[in-house]
C-alpha positions as CSV (number, residue, x, y, z in Angstrom):
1,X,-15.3,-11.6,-13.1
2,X,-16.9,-8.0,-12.1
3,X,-14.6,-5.1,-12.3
4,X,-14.9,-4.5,-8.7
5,X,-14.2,-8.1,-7.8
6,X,-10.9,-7.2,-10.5
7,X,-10.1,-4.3,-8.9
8,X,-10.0,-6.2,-5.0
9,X,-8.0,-9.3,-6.6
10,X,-4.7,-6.8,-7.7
11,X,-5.6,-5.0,-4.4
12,X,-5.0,-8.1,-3.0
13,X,-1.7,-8.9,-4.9
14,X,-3.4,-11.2,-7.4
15,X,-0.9,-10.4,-10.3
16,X,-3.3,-11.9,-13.2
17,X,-6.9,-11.7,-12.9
18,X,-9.0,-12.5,-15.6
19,X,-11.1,-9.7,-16.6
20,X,-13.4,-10.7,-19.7
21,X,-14.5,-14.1,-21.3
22,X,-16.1,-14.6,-24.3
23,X,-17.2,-17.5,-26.0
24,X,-18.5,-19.4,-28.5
25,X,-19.4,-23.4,-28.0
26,X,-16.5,-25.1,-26.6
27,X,-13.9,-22.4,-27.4
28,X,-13.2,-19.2,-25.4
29,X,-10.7,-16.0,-24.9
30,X,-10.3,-14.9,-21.9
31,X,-8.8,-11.0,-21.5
32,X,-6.5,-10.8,-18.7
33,X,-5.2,-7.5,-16.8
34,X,-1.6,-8.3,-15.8
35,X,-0.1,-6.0,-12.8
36,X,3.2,-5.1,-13.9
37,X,6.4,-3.1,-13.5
38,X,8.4,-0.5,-15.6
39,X,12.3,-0.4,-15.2
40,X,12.1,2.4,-13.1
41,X,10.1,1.0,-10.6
42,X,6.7,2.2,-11.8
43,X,3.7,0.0,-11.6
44,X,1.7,-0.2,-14.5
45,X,-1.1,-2.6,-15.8
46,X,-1.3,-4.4,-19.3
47,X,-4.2,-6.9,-20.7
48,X,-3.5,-10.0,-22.5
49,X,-5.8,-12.7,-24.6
50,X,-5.3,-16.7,-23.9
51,X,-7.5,-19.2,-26.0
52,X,-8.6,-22.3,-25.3
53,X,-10.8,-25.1,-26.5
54,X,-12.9,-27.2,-23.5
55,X,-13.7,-30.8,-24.1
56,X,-14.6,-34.1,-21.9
57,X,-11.9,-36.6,-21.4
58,X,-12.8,-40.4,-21.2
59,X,-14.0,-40.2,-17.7
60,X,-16.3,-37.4,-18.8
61,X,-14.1,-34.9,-16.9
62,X,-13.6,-31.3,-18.4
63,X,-10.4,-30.2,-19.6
64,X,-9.2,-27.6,-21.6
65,X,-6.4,-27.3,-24.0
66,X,-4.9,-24.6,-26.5
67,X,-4.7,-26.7,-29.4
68,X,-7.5,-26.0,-31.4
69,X,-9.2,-28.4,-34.5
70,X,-9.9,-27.3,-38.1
71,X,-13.2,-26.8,-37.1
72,X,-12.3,-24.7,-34.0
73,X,-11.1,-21.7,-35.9
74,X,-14.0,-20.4,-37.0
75,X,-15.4,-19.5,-33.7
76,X,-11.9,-18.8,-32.2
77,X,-11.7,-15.7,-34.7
78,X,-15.7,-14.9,-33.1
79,X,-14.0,-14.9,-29.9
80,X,-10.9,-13.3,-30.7
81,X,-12.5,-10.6,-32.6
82,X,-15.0,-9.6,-29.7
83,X,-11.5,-9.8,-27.1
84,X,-10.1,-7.4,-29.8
85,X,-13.2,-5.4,-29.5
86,X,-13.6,-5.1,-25.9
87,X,-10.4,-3.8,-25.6
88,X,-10.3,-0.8,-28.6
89,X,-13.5,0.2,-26.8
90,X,-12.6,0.1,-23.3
91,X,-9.0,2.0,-24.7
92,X,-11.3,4.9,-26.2
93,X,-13.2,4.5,-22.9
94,X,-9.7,5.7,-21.5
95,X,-9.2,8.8,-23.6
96,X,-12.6,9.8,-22.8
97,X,-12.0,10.6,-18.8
98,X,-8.6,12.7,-20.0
């Protein structure tokens, strides 16, 4: 999803938009920016990473799951680590503007 089309889905009251995707063969990350509040009534905004593995059922319909195989891991830490990535440098990105 574009950051404009982001920015329009919380304008929208869209609580949970996902924001980034990366992936590698059947498993992704997603990063997702979560519209929160603080106890004192502030609004504030957080991300989060989900993981999933895709994969065709018997009717050769996609699904998705979060249990991943022994051979899954490999690429889930690929994914994870570029998740972990895009967020340190869109942090910095941040600190930059102050």
């Amino acid at each position: 999803m574009k950051q404009i089309e982001v920015a329009q889905a919380i304008k929208n009251g869209q609580g949970n938009v996902p924001e980034k995707k990366f992936r590698a063969g059947a498993v992704s990350a997603t990063v997702w920016l979560n519209k929160g509040q603080r106890l004192n009534g502030e609004e504030t905004e957080y991300r989060a990473i989900s993981i999933e593995r895709s994969y065709t059922n018997k009717e050769g319909k996609w699904q998705s799951t979060n249990s991943l195989r022994i051979n899954d891991l490999p690429k889930a830490g690929v994914v994870l680590q570029k998740a972990y990535e895009y967020l340190v440098f869109k942090e910095q990105d941040l600190f930059k503007s102050v």
